[in-house]
Residue, then its C-alpha position, 0 to 999 in steps of 0.5 A: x415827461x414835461x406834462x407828468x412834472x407839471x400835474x405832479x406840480x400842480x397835485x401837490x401845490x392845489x392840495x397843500x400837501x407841502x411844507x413852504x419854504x420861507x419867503x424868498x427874500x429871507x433867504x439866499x437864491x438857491x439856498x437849500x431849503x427843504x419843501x417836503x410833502x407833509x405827514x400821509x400826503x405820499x401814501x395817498x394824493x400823490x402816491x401814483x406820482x411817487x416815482x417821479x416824485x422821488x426822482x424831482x427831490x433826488x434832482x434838487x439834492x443833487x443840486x443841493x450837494x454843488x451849492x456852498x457848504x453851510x451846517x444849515x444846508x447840511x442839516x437840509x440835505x440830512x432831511x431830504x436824506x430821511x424824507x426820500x428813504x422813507x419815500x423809498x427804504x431801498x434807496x441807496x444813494x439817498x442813504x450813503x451820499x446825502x449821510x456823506x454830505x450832512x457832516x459840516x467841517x469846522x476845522x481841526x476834525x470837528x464836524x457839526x450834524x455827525x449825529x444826523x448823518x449817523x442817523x442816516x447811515x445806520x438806516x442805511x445799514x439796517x437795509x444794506x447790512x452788507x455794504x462797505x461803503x456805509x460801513x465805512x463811513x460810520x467808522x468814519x464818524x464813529x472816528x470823527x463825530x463820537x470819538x469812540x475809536x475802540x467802536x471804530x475799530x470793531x466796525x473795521x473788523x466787521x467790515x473786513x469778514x463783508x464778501x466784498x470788504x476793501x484790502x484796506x479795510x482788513x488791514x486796519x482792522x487789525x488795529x484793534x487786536x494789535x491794543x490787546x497784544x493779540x497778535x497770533x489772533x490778528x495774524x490769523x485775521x489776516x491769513x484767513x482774509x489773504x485766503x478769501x481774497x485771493x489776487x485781489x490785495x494780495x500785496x497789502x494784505x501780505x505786507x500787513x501779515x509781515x508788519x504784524x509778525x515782525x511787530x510781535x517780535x519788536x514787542x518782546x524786545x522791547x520787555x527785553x531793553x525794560x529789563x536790562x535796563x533794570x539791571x544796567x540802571x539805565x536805558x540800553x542804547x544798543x542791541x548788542x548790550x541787551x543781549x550782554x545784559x542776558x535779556x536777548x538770544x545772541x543768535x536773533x539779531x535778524x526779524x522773520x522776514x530779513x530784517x535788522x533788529x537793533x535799538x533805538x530810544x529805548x525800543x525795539x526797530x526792525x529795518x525792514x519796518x519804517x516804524x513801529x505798528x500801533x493799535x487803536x488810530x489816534x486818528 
């Protein structure tokens, strides 16, 4: 092994085939620079090398990952990321860890390289269509970095119909149906992957079903409390004045699953729920 690294070494210094870094004193000990094989290099001098090649550069971005974050380090990790799954299309973990660790956090969920690290995941995704994991973190930055939350929704939906999706995954799918008052077809989102599922979420999976039926009758109320209070000239402070009013069945006074309806500021609450569901996260 030792012998294997030191040719490898000395392949690759004699015949120049690398970018230099820049000189030491220029830079912090250990700082993550990159020192990648220049253009053709691993197609031809060192390709009977590559394996052990890739395993040296996957050891130093490992090392890189431990180091202090910096956008700078970052953005390296992100070129280290394209030069290993070139090196190897097939390279999990070059694709999903290094686009995991190129997002820089200045605060407040504002990150720098986001553009990079989507670059990364969506190579990643070309040729792992069906893995959560890289989907999930280009919802993850389809959140954070573009701001596109209608996108980061319909990236869950496509997550949650993958063979191996995360009950969680599912459950925040139906976000995007709940935007578009869509609620039979997101009840049915969520029975058809209880049925999938099986054992497996079968908890979460089933109290999500409930909040969403539970939700759809909360949002009749709450077109029931806006119209009598057209008619009162004011907002209905209770559950029992809506139905005064004519705008409330006298009988439903309990949702589908037990629970309590009554209102509150103007709105429809259920005490079976802790609060109301929303559609598209706000993140």
């Amino acid at each position: 092994m030792f012998r294997g690294v030191v040719s490898l070494a000395l392949v690759v210094v004699l015949a120049g085939v690398v970018e230099p870094p820049r000189p030491l004193a220029a830079r912090h000990l250990g700082e993550l620079r990159p020192l990648l094989l220049r253009q053709g290099a691993s197609r031809s001098l060192v390709k009977p090398h590559l394996p052990l090649l890739i395993d040296l550069y996957w050891l130093r971005c490992l090392i890189g990952i431990a180091e202090p974050e910096s956008a700078e380090k970052n953005r390296n990790l992100a070129q280290y990321g394209f030069f290993l799954t070139d090196l190897d299309p097939r390279f999990f973990h070059a694709h999903y860890y290094l686009a995991l660790a190129t997002p820089y956090s200045l605060g407040g969920d504002v990150y720098e390289n986001g553009e990079l690290a989507m670059e990364l995941v969506e190579r990643g995704i070309s040729r792992f269509p069906e893995d959560f994991r890289l989907r999930l973190l280009k919802a993850f930055l389809l959140t954070y970095v573009r701001r596109d939350y209608k996108a980061a929704t319909r990236e869950f939906v496509a997550i949650a119909k993958l063979p191996n999706a995360p009950a969680s995954a599912i459950a925040a799918a139906s976000a995007m149906f709940i935007d578009e008052e869509r609620f039979d077809e997101a009840i049915s989102f969520i029975s058809e992957a209880l049925d999938r599922k099986g054992q497996s979420g079968l908890t979460l999976l089933s109290d999500r079903k409930k909040q969403l039926e539970i939700e759809r009758l909360l949002r009749k109320l709450d077109a029931a409390v806006a119209r009598a209070a057209g008619k009162l000239g004011r907002t209905p402070e209770t559950l029992d004045e809506v139905i005064a009013a004519g705008e409330w069945p006298a009988d439903l006074i309990k949702d589908p699953h037990g629970g309590d309806l009554s209102v509150q500021a103007g709105r429809g609450r259920s005490s079976w729920l802790v609060g109301r569901l929303w559609g598209t996260p706000s993140w």
